[in-house]
N, CA, C and O atoms as a GROMACS GRO file, in nm:
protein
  620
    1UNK      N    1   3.665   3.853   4.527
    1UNK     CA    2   3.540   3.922   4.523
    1UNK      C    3   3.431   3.818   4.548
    1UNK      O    4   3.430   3.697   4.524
    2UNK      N    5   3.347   3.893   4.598
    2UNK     CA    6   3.222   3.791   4.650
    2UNK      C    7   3.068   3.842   4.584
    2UNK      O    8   3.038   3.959   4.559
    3UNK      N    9   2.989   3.732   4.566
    3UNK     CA   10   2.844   3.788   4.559
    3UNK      C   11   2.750   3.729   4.638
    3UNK      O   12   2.756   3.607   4.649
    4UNK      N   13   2.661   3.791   4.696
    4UNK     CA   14   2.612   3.738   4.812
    4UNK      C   15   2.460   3.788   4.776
    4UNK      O   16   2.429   3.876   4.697
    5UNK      N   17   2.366   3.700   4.864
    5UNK     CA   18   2.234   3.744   4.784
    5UNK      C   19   2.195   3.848   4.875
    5UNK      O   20   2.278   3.928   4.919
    6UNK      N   21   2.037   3.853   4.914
    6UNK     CA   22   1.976   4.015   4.980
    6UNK      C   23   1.965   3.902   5.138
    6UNK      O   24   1.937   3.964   5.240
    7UNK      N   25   1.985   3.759   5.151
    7UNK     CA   26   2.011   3.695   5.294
    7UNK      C   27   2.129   3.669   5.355
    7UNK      O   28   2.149   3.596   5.452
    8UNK      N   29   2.230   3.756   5.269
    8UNK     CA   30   2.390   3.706   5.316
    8UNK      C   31   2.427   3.576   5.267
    8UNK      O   32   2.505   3.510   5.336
    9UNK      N   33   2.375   3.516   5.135
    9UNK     CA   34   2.405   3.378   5.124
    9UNK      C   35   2.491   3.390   4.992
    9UNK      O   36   2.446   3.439   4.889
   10UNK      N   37   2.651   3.327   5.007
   10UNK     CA   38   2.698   3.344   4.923
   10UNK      C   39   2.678   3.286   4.754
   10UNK      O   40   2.661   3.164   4.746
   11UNK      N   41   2.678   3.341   4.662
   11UNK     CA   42   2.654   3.316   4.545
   11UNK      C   43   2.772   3.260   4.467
   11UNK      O   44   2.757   3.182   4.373
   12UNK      N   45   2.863   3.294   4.500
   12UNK     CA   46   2.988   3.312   4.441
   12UNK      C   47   3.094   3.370   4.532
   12UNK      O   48   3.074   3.462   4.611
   13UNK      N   49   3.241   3.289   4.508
   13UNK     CA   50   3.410   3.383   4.529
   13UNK      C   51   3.475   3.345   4.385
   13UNK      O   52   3.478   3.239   4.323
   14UNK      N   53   3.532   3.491   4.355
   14UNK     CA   54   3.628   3.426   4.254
   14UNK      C   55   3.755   3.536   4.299
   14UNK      O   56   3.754   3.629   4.380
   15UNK      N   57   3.848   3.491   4.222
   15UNK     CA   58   3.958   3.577   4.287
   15UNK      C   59   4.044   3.597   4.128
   15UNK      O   60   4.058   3.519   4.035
   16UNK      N   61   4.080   3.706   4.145
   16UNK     CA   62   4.177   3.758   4.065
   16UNK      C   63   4.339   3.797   4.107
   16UNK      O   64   4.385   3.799   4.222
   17UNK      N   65   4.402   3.823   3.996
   17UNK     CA   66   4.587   3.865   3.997
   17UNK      C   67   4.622   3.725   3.992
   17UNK      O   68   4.562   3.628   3.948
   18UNK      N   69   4.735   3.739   4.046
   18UNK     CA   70   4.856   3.634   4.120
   18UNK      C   71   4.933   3.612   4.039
   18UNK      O   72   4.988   3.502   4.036
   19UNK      N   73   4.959   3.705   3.953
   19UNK     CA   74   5.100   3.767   3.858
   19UNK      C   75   5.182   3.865   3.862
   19UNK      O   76   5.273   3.901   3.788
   20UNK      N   77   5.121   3.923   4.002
   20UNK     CA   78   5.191   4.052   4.006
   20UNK      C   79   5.104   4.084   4.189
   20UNK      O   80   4.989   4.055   4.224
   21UNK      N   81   5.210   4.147   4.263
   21UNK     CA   82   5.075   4.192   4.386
   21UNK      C   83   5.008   4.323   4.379
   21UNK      O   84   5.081   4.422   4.376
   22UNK      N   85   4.849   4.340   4.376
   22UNK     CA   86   4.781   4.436   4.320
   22UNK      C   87   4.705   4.483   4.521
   22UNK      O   88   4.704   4.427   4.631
   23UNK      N   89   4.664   4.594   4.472
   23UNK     CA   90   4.587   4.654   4.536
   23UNK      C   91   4.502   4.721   4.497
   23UNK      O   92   4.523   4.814   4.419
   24UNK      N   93   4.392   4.691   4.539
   24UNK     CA   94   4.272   4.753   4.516
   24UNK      C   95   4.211   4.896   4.564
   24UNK      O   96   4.205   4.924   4.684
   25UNK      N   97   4.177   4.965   4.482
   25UNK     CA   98   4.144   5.148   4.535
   25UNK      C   99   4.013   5.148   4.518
   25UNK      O  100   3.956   5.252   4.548
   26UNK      N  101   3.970   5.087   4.489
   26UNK     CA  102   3.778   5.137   4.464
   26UNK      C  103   3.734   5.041   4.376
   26UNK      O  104   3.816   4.984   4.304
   27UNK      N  105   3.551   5.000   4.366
   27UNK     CA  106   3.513   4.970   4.335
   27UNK      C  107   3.348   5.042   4.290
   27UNK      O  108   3.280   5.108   4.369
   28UNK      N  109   3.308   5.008   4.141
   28UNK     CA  110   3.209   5.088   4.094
   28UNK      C  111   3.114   4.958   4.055
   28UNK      O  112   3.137   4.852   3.995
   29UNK      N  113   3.006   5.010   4.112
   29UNK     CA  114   2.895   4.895   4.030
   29UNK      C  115   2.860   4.964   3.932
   29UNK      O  116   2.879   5.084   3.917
   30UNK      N  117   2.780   4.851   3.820
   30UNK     CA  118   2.777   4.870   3.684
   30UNK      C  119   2.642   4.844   3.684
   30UNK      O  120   2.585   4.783   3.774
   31UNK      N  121   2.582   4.894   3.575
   31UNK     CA  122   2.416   4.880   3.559
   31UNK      C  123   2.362   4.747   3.498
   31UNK      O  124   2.245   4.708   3.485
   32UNK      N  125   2.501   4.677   3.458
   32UNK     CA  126   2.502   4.550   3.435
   32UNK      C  127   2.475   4.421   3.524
   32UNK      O  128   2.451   4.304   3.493
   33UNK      N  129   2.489   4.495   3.659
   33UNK     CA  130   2.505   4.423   3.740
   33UNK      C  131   2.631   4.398   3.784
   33UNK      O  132   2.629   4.333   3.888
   34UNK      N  133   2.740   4.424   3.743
   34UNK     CA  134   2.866   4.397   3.761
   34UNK      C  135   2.976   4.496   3.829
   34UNK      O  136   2.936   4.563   3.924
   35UNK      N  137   3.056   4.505   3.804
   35UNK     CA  138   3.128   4.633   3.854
   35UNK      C  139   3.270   4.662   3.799
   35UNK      O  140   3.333   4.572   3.743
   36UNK      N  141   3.312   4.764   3.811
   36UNK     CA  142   3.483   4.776   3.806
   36UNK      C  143   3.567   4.778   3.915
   36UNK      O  144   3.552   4.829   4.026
   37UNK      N  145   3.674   4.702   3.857
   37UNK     CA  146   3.728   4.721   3.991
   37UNK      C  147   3.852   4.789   3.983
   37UNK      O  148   3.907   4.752   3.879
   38UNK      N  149   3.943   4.896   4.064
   38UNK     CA  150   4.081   4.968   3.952
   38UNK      C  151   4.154   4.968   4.094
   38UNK      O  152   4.097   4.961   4.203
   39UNK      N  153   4.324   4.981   4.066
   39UNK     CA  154   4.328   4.992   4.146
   39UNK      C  155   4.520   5.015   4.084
   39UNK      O  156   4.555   5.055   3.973
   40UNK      N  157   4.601   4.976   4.190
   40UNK     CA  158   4.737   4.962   4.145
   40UNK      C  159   4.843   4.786   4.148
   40UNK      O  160   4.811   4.691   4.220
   41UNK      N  161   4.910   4.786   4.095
   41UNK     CA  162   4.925   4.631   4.073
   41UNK      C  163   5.085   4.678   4.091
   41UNK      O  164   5.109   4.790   4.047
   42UNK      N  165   5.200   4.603   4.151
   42UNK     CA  166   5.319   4.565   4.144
   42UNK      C  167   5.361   4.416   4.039
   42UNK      O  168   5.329   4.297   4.038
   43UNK      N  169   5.456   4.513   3.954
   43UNK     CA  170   5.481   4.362   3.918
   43UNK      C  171   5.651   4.338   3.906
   43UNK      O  172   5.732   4.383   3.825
   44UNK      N  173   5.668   4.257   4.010
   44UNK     CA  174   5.799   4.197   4.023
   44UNK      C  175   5.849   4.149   3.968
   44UNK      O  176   5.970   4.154   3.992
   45UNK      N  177   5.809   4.069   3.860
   45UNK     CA  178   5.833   3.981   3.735
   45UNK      C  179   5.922   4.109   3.628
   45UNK      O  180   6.026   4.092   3.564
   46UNK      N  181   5.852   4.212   3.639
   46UNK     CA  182   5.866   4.295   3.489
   46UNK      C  183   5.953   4.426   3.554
   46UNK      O  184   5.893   4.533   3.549
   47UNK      N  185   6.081   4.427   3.612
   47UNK     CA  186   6.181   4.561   3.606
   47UNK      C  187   6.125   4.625   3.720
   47UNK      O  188   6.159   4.741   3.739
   48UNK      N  189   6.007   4.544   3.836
   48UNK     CA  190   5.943   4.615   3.966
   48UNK      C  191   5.880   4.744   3.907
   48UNK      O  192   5.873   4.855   3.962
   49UNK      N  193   5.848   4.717   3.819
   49UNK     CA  194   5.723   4.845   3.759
   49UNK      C  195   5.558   4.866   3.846
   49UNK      O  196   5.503   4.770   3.899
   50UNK      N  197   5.514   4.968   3.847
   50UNK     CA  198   5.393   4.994   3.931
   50UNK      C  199   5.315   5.025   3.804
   50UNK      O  200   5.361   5.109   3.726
   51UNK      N  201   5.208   4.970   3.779
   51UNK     CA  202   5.054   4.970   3.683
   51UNK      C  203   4.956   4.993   3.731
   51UNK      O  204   4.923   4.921   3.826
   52UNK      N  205   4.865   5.104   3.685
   52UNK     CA  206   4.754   5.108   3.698
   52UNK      C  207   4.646   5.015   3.616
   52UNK      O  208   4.643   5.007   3.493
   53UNK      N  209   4.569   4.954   3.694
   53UNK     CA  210   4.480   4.870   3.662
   53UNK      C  211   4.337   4.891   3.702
   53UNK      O  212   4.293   4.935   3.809
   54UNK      N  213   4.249   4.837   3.558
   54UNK     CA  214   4.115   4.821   3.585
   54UNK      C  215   4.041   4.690   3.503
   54UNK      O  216   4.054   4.651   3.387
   55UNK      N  217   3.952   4.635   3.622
   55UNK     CA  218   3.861   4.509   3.539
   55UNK      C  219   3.743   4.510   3.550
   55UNK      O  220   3.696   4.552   3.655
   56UNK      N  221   3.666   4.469   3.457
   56UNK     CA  222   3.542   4.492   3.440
   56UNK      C  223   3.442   4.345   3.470
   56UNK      O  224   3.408   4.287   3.367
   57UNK      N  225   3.418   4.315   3.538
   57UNK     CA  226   3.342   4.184   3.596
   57UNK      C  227   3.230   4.210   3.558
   57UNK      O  228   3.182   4.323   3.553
   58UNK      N  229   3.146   4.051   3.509
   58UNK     CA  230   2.996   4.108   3.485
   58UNK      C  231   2.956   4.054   3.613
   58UNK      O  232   3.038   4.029   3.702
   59UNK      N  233   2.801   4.031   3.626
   59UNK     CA  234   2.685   3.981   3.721
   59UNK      C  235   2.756   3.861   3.811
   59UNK      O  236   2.748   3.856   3.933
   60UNK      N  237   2.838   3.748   3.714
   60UNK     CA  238   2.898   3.630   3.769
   60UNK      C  239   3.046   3.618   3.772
   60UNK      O  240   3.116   3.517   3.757
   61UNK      N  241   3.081   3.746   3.796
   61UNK     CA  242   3.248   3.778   3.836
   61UNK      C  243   3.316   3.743   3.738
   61UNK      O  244   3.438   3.755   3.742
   62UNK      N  245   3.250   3.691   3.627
   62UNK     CA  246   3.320   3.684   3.469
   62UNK      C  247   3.391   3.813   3.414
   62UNK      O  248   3.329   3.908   3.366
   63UNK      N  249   3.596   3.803   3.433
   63UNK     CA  250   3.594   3.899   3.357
   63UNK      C  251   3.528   3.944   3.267
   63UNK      O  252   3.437   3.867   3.236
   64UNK      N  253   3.530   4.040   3.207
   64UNK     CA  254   3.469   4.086   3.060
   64UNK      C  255   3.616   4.186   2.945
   64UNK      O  256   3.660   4.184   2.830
   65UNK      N  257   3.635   4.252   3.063
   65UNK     CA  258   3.754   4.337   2.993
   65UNK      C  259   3.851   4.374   3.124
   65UNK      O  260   3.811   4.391   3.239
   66UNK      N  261   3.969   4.382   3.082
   66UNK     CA  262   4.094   4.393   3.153
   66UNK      C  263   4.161   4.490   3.096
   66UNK      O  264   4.196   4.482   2.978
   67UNK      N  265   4.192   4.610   3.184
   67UNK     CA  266   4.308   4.703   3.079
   67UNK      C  267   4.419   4.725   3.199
   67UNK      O  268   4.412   4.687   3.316
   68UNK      N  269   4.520   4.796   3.136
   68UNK     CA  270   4.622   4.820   3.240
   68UNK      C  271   4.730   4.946   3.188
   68UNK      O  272   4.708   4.964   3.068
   69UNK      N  273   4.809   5.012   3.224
   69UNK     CA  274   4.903   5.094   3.176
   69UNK      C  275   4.953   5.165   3.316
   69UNK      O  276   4.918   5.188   3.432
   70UNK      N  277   5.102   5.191   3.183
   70UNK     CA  278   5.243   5.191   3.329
   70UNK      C  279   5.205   5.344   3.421
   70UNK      O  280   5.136   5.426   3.361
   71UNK      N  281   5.243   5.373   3.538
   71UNK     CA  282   5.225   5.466   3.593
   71UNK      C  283   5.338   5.584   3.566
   71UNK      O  284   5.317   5.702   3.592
   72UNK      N  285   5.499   5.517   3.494
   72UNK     CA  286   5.575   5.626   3.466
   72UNK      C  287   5.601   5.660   3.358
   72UNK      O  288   5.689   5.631   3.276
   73UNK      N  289   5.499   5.742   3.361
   73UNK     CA  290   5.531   5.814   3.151
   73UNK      C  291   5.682   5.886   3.172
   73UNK      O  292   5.712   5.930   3.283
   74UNK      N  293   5.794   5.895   3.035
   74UNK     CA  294   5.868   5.937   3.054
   74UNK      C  295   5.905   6.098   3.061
   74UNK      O  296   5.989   6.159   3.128
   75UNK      N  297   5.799   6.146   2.954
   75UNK     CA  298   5.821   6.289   2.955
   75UNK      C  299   5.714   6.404   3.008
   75UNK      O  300   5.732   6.524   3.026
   76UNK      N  301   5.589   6.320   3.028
   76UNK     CA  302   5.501   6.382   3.060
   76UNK      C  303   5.425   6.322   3.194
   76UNK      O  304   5.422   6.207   3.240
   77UNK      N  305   5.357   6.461   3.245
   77UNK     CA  306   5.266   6.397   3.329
   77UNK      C  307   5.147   6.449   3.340
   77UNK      O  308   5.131   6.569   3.318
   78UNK      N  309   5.015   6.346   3.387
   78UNK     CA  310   4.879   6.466   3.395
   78UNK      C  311   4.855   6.442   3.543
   78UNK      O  312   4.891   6.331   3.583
   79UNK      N  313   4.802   6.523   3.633
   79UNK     CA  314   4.799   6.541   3.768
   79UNK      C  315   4.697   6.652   3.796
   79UNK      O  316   4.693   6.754   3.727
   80UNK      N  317   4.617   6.631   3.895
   80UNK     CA  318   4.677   6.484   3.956
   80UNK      C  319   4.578   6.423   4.003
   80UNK      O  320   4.477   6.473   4.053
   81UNK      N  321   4.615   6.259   3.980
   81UNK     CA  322   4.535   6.112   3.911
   81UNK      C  323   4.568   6.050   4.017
   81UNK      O  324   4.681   6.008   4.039
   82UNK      N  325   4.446   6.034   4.112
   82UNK     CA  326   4.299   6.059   4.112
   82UNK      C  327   4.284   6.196   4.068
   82UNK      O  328   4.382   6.270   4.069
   83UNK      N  329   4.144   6.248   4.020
   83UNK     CA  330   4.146   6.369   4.034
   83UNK      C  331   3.985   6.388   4.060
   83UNK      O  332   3.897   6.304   4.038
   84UNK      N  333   3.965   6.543   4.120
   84UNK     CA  334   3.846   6.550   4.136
   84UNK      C  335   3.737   6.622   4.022
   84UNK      O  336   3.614   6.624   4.030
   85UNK      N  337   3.820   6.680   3.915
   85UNK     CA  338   3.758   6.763   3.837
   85UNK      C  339   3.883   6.824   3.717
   85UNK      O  340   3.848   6.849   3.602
   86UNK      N  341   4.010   6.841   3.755
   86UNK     CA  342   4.078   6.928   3.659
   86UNK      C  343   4.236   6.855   3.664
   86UNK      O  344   4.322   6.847   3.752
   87UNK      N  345   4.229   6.812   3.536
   87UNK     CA  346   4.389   6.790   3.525
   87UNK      C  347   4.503   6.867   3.482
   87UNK      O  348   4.484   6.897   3.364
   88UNK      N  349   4.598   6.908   3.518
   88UNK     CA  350   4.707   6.949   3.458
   88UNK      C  351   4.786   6.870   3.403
   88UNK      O  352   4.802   6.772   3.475
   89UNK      N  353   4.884   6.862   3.246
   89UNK     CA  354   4.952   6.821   3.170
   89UNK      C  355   5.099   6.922   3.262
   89UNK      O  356   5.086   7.033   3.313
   90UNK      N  357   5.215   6.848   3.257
   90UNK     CA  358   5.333   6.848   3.234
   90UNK      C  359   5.446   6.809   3.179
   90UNK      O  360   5.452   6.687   3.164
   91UNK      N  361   5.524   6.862   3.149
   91UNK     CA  362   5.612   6.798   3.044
   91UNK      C  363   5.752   6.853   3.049
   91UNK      O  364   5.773   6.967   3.007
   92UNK      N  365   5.875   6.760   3.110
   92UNK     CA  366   6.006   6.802   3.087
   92UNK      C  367   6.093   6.810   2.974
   92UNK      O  368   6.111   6.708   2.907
   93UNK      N  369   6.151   6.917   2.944
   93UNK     CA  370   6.242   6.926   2.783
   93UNK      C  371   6.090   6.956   2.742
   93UNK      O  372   6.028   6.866   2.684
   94UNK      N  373   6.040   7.058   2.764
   94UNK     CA  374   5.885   7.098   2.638
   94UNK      C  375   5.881   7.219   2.619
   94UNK      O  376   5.886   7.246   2.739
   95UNK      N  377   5.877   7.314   2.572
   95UNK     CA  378   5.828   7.452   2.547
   95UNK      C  379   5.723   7.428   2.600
   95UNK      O  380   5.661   7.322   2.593
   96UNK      N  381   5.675   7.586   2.692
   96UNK     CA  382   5.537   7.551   2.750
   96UNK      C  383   5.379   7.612   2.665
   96UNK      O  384   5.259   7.623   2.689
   97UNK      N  385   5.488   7.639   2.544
   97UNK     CA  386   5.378   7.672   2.466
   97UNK      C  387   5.333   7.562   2.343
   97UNK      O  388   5.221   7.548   2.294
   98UNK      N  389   5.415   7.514   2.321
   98UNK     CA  390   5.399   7.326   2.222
   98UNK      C  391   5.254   7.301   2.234
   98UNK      O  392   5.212   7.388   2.311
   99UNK      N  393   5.175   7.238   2.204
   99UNK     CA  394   5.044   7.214   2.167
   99UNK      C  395   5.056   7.055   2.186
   99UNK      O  396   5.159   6.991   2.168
  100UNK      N  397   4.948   7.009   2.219
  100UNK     CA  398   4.932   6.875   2.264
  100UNK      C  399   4.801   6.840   2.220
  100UNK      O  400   4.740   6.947   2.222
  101UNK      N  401   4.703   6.728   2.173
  101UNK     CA  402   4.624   6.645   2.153
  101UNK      C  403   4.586   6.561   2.267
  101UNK      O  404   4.643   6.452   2.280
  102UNK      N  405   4.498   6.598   2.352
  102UNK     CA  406   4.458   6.457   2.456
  102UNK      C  407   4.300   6.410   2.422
  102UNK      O  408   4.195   6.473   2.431
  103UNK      N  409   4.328   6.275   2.380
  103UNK     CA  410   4.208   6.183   2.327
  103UNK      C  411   4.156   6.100   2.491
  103UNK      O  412   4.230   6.020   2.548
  104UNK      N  413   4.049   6.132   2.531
  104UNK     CA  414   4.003   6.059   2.650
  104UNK      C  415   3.843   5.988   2.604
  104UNK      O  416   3.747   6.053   2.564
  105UNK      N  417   3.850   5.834   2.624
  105UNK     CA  418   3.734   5.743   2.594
  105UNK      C  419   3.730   5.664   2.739
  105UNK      O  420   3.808   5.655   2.834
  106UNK      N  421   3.629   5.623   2.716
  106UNK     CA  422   3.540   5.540   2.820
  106UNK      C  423   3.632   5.394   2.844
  106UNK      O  424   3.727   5.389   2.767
  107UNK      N  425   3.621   5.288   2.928
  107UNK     CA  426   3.657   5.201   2.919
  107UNK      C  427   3.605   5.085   2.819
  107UNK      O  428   3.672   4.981   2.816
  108UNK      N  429   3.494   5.096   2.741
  108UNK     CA  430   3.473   5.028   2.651
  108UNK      C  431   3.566   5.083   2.483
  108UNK      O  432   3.566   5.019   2.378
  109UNK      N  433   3.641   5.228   2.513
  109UNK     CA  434   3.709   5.286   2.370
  109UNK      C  435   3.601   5.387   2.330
  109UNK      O  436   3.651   5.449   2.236
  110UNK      N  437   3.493   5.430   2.350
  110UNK     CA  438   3.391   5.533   2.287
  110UNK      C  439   3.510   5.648   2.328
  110UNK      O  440   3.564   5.663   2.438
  111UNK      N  441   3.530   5.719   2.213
  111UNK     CA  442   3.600   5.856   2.267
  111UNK      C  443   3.502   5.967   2.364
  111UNK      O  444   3.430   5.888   2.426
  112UNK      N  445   3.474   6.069   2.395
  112UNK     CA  446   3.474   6.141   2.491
  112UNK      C  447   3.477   6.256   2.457
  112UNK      O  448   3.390   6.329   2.410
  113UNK      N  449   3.586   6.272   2.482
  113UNK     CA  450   3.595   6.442   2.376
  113UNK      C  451   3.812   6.402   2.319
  113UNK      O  452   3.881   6.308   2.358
  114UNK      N  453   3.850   6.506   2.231
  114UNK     CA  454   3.962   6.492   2.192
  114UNK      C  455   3.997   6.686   2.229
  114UNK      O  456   3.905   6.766   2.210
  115UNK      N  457   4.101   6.726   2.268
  115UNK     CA  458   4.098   6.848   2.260
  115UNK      C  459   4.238   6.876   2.247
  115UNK      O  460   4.308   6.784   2.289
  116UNK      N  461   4.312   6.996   2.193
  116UNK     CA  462   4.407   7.045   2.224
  116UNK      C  463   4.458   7.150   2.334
  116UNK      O  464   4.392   7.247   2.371
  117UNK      N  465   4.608   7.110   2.390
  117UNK     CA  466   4.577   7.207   2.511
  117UNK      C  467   4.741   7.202   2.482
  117UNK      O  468   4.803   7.141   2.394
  118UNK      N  469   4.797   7.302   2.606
  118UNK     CA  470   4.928   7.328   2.618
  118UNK      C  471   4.925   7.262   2.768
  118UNK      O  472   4.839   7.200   2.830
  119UNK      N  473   5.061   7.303   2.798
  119UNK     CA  474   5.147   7.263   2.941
  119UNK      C  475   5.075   7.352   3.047
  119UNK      O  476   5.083   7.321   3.166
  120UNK      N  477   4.993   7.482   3.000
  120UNK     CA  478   4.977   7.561   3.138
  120UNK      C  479   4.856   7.530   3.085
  120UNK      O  480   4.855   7.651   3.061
  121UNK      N  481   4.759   7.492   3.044
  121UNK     CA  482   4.603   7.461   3.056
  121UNK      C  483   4.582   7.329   3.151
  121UNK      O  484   4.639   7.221   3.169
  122UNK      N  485   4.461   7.403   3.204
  122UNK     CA  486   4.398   7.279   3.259
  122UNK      C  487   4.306   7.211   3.205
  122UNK      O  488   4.253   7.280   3.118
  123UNK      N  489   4.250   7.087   3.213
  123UNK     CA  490   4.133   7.007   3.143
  123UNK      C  491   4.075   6.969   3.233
  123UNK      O  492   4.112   6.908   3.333
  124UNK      N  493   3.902   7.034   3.175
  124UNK     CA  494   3.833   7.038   3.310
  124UNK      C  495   3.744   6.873   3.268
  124UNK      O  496   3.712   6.833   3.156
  125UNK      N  497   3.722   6.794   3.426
  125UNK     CA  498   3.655   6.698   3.358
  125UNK      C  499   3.544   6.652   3.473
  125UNK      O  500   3.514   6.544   3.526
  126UNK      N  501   3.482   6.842   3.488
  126UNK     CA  502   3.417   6.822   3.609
  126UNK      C  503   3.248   6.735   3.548
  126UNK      O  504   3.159   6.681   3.613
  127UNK      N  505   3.262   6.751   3.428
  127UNK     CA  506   3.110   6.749   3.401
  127UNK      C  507   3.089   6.566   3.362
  127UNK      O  508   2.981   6.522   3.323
  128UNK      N  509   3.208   6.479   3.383
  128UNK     CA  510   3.215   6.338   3.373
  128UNK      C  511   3.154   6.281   3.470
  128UNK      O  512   3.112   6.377   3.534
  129UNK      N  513   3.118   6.181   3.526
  129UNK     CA  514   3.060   6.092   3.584
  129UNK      C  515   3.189   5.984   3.663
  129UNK      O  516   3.267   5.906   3.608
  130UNK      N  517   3.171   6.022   3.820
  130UNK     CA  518   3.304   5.909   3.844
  130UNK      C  519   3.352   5.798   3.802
  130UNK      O  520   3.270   5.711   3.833
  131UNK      N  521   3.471   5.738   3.729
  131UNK     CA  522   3.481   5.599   3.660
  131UNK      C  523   3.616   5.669   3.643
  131UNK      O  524   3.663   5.776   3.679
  132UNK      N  525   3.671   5.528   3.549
  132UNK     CA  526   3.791   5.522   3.521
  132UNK      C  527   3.801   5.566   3.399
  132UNK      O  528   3.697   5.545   3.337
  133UNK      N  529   3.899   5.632   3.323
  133UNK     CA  530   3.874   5.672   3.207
  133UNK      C  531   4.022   5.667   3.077
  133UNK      O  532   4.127   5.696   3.135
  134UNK      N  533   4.035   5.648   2.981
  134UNK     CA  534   4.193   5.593   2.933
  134UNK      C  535   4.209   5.745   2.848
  134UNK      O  536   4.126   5.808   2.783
  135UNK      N  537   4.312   5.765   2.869
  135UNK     CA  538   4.332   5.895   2.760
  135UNK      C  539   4.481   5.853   2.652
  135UNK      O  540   4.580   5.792   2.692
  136UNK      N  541   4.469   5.885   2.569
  136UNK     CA  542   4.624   5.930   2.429
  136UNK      C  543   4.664   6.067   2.461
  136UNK      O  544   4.592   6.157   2.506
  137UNK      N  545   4.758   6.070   2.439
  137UNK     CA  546   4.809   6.213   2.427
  137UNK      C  547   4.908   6.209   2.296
  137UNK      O  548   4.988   6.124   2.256
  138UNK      N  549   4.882   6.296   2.262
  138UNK     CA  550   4.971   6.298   2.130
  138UNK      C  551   4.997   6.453   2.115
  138UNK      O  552   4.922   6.546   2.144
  139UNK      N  553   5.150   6.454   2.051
  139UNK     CA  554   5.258   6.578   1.972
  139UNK      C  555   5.144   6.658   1.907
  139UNK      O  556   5.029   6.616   1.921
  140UNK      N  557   5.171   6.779   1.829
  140UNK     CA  558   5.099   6.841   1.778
  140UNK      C  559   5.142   6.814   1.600
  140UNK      O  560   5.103   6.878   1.502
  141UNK      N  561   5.245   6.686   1.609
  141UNK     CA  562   5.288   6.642   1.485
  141UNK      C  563   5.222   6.516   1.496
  141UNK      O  564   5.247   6.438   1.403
  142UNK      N  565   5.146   6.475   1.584
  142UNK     CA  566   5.030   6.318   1.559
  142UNK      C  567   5.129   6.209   1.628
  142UNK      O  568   5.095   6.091   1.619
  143UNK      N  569   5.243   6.242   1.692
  143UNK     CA  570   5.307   6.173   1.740
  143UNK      C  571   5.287   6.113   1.912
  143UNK      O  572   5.310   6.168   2.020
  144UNK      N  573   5.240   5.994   1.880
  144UNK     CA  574   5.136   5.921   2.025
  144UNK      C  575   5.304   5.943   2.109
  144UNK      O  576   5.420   5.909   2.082
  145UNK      N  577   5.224   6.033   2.242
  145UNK     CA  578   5.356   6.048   2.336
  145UNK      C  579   5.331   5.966   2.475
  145UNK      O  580   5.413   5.946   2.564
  146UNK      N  581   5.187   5.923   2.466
  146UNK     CA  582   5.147   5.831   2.582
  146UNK      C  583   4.996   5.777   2.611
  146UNK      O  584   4.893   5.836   2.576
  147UNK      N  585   5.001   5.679   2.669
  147UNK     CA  586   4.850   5.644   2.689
  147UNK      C  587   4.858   5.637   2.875
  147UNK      O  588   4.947   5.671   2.954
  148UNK      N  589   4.741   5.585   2.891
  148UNK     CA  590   4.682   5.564   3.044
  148UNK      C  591   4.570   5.574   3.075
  148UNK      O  592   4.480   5.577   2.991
  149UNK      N  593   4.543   5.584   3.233
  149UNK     CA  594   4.393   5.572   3.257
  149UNK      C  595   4.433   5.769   3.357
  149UNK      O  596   4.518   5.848   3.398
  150UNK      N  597   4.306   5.741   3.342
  150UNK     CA  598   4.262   5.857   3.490
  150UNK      C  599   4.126   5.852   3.565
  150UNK      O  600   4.020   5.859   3.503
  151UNK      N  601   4.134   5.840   3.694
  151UNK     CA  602   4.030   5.815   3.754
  151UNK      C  603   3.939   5.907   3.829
  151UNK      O  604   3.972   5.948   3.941
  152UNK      N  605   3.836   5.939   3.778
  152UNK     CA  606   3.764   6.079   3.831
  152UNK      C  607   3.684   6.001   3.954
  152UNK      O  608   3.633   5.889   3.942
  153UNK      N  609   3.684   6.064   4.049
  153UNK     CA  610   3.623   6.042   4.163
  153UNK      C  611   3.577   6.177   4.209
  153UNK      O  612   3.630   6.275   4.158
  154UNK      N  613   3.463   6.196   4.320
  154UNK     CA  614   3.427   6.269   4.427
  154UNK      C  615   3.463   6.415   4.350
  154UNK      O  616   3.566   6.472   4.384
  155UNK      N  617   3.390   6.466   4.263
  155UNK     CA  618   3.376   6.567   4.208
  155UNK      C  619   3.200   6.593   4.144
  155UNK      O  620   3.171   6.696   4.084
   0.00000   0.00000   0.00000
């Protein structure tokens, strides 16, 4: 990543990864001056697992915060991530009437909203602001069945 002033004169390169090969999907500036950057990461090191990733750079490409989580939940899924407005929950071996808990916060952890839903509801998340966003999902017995991100875009 680069910062460059309002004459094209560079300010800064710093570079990130080189633990894993990542790709980059988008980038958000921050009112900080900084931005996020999210995207997907391979990591060959760890069982060739695929991660979703996001970092938070300030003004001087100083990380600030780094999060990450796996892309294959085992029993569930929400879709579909990207999304533009509405997610659907799925879930194999589930009654589609079972009750679920999904906790969704900001990338700093501020929760968001927490709501309960089933397998055939949708969660609307038209009224969010594009960014990256981490959600919990949990049993209707408090039992954490997964974490991750989801990325609202172009809605």
């Amino acid at each position: 990543m680069g910062c460059f002033d309002s004459l094209l004169q560079k300010r800064w390169v710093k570079y990130y990864g080189g633990d894993a090969y990542y790709q980059m999907h988008g980038l958000t500036a921050t009112q900080d001056g900084g931005c996020v950057m999210y995207g997907y990461r391979f990591d060959y090191n760890n069982e060739n697992r695929y991660d979703f990733y996001a970092l938070k750079v300030n003004e001087e490409g100083l990380i600030s915060q780094a999060v990450q989580a796996p892309l294959n939940p085992s029993i569930y899924s929400l879709f579909p991530n990207p999304t533009s407005g509405e997610l659907l929950l799925t879930c194999s071996n589930c009654n589609p009437c079972d009750l679920w808990w999904l906790r969704l916060a900001d990338l700093s952890g501020r929760t968001l909203f927490q709501t309960q839903i089933n397998t055939e509801q949708a969660i609307d998340l038209s009224s969010l602001a594009d960014g990256v966003y981490l959600y919990q999902l949990f049993t209707s017995s408090n039992r954490q069945v997964g974490t991750g991100m989801v990325l609202k875009k172009g809605g």
